[in-house]
N, C-alpha and C positions, 0 to 999 in steps of 0.2 A: 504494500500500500504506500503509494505518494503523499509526504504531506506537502503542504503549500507553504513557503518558505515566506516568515515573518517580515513585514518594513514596519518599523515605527517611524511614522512619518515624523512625527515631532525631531524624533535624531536627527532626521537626517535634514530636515528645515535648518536646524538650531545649529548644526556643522558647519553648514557654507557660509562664505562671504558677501558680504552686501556689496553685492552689484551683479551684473547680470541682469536676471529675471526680477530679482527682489528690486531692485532702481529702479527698474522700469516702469513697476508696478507705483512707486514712491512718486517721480515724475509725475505719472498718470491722475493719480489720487490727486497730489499737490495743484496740477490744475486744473481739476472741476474744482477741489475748493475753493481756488483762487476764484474764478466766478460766479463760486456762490456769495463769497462773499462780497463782490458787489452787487448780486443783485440780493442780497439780504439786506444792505445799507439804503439801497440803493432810494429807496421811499424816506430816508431819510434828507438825504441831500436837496431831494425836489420839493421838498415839504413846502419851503418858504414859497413856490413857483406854483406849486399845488394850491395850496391855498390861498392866493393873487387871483388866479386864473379862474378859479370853483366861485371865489366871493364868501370865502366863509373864515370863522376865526378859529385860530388853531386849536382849543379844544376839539371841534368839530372834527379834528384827523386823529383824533385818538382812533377811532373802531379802525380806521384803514390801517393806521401801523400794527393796531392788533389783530386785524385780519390774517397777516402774514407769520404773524407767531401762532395762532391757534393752527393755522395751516401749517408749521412746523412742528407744532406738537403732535397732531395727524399722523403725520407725514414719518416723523420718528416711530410714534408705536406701532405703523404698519411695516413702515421700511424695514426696522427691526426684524417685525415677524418675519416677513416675506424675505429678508437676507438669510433667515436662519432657515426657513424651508426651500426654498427657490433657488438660492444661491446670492453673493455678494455682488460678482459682474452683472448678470441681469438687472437687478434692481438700482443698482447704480447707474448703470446704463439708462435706464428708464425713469429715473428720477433726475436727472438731467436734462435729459430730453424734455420733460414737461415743464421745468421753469426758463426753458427758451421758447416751450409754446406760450404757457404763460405772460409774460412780460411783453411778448410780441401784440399777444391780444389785449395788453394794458394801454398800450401805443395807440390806442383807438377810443380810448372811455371818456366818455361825455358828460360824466355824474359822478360825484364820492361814491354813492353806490356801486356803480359797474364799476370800478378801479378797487374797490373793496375787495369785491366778489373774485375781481382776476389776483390780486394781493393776497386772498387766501388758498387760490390754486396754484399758485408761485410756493405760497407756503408748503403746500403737501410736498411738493417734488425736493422744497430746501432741505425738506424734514427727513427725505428718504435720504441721499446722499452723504448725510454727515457718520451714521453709523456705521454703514456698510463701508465710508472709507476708511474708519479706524478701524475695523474688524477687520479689512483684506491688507490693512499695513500689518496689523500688530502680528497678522496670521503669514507674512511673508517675513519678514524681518529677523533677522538672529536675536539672540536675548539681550547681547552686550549692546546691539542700538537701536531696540524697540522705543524704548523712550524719544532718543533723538527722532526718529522714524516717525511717531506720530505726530511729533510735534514738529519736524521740517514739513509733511502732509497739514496737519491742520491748519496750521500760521499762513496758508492761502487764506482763510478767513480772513484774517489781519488787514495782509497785504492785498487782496483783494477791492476791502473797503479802503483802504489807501489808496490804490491805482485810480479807485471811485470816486475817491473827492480829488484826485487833482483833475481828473479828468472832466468831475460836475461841472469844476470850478473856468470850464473853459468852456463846454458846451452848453451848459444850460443859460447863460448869460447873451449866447448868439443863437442858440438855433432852439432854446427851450429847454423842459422836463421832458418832453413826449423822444427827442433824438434819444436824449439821454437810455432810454427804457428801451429803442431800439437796438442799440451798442448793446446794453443789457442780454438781451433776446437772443441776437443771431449768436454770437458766440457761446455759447451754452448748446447750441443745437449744431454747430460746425463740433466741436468737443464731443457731443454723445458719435456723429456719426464715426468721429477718426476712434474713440474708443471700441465701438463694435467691432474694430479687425485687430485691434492690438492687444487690449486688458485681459488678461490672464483671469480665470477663476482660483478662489483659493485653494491649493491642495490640501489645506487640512480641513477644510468643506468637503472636498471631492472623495474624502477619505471615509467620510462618514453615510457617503450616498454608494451601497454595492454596487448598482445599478451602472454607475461612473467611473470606475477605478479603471479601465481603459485608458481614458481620459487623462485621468490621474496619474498613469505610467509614462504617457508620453510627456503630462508635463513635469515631473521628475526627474524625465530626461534631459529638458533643458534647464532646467534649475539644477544639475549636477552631472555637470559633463562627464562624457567615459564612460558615465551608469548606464546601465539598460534596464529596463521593468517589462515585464511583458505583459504586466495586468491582471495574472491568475494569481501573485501574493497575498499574502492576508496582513491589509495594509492597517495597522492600528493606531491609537493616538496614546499617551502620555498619560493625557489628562480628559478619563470621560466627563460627561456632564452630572451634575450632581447630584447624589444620590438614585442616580440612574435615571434623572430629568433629561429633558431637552426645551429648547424655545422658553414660552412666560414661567410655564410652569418650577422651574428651575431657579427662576429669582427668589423665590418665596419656600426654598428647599431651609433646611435647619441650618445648614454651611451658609448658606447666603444670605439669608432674609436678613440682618444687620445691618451690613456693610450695603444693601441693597435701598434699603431705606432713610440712610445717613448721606448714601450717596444723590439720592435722589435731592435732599435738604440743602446738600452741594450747590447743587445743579441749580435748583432755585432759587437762590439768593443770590448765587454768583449770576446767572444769567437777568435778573433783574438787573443788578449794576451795571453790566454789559448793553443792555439794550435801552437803559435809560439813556445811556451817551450815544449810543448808534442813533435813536430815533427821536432828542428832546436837544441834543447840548449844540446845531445849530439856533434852535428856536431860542433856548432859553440864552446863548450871548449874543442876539440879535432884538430880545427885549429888552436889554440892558444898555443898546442904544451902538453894538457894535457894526459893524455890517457886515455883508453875507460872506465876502473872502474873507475875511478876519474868523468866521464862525466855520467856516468851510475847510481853512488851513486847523483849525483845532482839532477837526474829528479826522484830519488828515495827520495830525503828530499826536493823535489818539493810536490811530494806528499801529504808525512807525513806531512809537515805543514799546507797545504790546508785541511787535515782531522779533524786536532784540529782548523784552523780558522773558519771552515765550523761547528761546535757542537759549537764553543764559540758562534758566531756570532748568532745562531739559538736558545740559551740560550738569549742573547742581542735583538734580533727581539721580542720573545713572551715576555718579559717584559716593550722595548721601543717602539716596531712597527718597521716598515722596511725603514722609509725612511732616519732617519740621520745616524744609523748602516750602512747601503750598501752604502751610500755617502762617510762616512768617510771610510771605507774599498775601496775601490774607491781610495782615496787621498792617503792614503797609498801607495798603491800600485803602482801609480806612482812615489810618492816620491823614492821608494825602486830601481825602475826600473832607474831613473835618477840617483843613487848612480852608480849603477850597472856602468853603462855608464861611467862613471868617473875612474873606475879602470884600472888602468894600464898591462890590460891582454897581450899585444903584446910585451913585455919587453923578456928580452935574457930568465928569469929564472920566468915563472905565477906562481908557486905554491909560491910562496913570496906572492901573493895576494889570495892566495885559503881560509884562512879565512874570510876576509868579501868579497867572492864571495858568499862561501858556506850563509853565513848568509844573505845575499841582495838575495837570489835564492828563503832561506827560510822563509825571511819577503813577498817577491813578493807571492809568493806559498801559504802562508796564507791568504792573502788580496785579490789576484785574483779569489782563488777559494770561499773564502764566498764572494763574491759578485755573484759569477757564482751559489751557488745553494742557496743563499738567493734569487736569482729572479724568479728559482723553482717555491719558495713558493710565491711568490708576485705574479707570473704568474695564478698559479692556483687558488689563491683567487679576481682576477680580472674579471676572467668569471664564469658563473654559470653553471651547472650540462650538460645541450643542448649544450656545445660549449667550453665544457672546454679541453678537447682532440687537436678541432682543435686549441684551440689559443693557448695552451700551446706548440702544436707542428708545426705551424707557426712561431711562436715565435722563435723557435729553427732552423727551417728551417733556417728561414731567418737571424740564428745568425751564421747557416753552410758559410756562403758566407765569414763573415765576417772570419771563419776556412780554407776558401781556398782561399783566397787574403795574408792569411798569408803563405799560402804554398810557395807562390811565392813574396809573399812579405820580407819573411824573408829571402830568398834567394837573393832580391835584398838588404837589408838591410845588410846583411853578405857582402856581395860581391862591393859593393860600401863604405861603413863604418867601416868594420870587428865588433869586437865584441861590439865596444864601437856605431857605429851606429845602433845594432841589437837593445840592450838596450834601447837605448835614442829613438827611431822609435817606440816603443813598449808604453813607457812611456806617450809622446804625445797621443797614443790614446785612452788611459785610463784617462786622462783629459777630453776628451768627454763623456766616461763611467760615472764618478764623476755629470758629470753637466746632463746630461740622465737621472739617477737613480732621481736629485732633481725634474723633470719636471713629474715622474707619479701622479697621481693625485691618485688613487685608492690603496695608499700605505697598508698593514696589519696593523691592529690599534693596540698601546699599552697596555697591560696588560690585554692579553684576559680573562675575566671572566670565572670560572669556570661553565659548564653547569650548568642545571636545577638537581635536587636532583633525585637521580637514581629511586627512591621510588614513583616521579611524574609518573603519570599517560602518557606516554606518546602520546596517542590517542587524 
């Protein structure tokens, strides 16, 4: 009798070097986020044009910004699911492709309403893409630069809405908001189709589908040159799913339900902070009497800092581990936001204070966002291969809510406080971020050991 000769897929993933098939995959990931992220901003930027053009006051675009988070938080707990049963290249693929139809059919709206309505199906397609990319980096990646890995992939967000405002900052002022959502549109949908012939699906997806392991041999093959697979192996993983779960069910297993529920408290406190700047901190230093490139440049060195705190921070995790780095980026950032608060913005003449605004915008921007994609990578290293999709994009789901309380939240914080209430309201809730982040238990551990030697055999 024949047996079938074992691959732990895991070894032999966690063996090779990044590059190759793993970069390519990195590349790939890194820019659909890069244009998610601006067209996640991207109703930010047009707000002040949005609402000139509509005739309405800016409360009134509270629902349209939160259109597009409830349509991310959708968007996550299906993408989620549907990564973990379907696979991660499909649904990625096809969550892209719907927020360049989207935005395309925003380029047309005549009403808050209909611009609402295409803003919350832009959302579902933002909401599918962000899981599935962390899950098919963290799932391609060696251990020694999963971190880096996810957070070179996520920091498109960032840099995304960076590219967005400088580029608002030139098109909206000549050709409108409506160009603007064009640019938006087609590229997201030139992106899904070059992905359809190149993005690899995940092997340790393909590992867990019998039906696939063909599939799974050839791409083996080129993720480890010399090798050959013929697909009859009994390819197994590392790490099953929990307690013999898979998908939601699995979050809420005895191993997990903790760190699944801390994480989620994460997610939404930090993504409140995050989305109050993305969609309120033109509006709100433009009621203070600054103007629109002035407010446009902020959320543009919003950005930029969050891109370099996001690679420091992720340099700082794969050497210390996750849990005092994102704590103390955490404190920070309140701290910054409470400064913020303090300044004297409603005075006859704000650019007097436009120095350490700009700088408390770009301390905050640093410290919020590597906490925002340092838990990325703590996300996806908390669940295993069967359920890593859904918790990572539950996780997100349920950190969307905490993105559409700020819709309206920052609305009511501007509006009862002005700018010194927006700040200090913001600050406060990143005190609970701080003490959230100390309470996971399943933090990324310090100084990941380099794999096994390339030369091991890995079978």
């Amino acid at each position: 009798m024949t047996t079938q000769p074992v691959v732990n897929v895991d070894r032999v993933l966690d063996s090779v070097r990044f590059r190759g098939l793993p970069l390519l995959v990195m590349i790939c990931t890194a820019a659909i986020l890069i244009l998610d992220g601006f067209d996640i901003q991207i109703i930010g930027f047009a707000a002040p044009a949005v609402t000139q053009e509509f005739g309405i006051a800016r409360k009134a675009l509270g629902p349209v910004l939160a259109a597009a988070l409830l349509g991310m938080a959708v968007g996550a707990f299906a993408g989620g699911l549907a990564g973990d049963r379907w696979g991660r290249r499909p649904t990625l693929i096809a969550s892209t492709a719907l927020v360049g139809l989207a935005t395309l059919a925003a380029t047309v709206a005549q009403s808050v309403d209909s611009l609402m309505f295409w803003r919350l199906i832009t959302g579902i397609g933002l909401g599918g893409t962000l899981p599935n990319a962390t899950a098919l980096m963290a799932e391609f990646a060696p251990p020694r630069w999963r971190s880096q890995a996810i957070a070179a992939t996520v920091i498109g967000v960032p840099i995304g809405g960076m590219a967005g405002a400088a580029i608002a900052a030139e098109i909206i002022p000549a050709l409108g908001w409506r160009a603007l959502f064009g640019i938006g549109a087609v590229l997201p949908l030139l992106l899904a189709a070059t992905m359809h012939f190149i993005l690899p699906e995940s092997a340790r997806f393909l590992s867990t589908r019998a039906g696939r392991h063909r599939e799974l041999a050839i791409l083996l093959g080129r993720i480890v040159p010399g090798r050959t697979y013929s697909g009859a192996e009994d390819f197994v993983l590392a790490a099953p799913a929990a307690a013999g779960y898979a998908g939601l069910r699995a979050l809420f297993s005895r191993a997990l339900v903790r760190d699944t529920l801390v994480a989620w408290l994460v997610f939404g406190t930090n993504v409140f902070a995050v989305y109050a700047f993305f969609n309120w901190i033109s509006v709100v230093l433009t009621s203070v009497g600054l103007d629109i490139a002035t407010a446009v440049r902020a959320s543009l060195l919003f950005n930029l800092a969050g891109v370099i705190g996001a690679v420091a921070n992720a340099w700082i995790i794969a050497h210390f581990g996750s849990r005092w780095p994102l704590a103390a980026m955490a404190a920070l950032a309140a701290a910054a936001l409470f400064q913020l608060s303090r300044l004297p913005l409603g005075g006859i003449d704000p650019t007097s204070a436009l120095p350490a605004l700009m700088a408390g915008i770009a301390v905050a921007g640093l410290a919020i966002t590597a906490v925002q994609i340092g838990m990325y990578a703590v996300t996806a290293h908390i669940y295993p291969t069967a359920c890593r999709s859904s918790g990572v994009g539950w996780a997100l789901g349920v950190g969307r809510f905490g993105g559409i309380l700020s819709s309206f939240g920052g609305a009511l914080l501007l509006t009862q406080g002005g700018s010194q209430g927006f700040f200090g309201g913001i600050a406060l809730v990143l005190v609970i971020t701080c003490a959230s982040v100390l309470m996971i238990h399943n933090h990324l551990p310090a100084a990941v050991a380099r794999p096994a030697d390339a030369a091991h055999d890995p079978r």
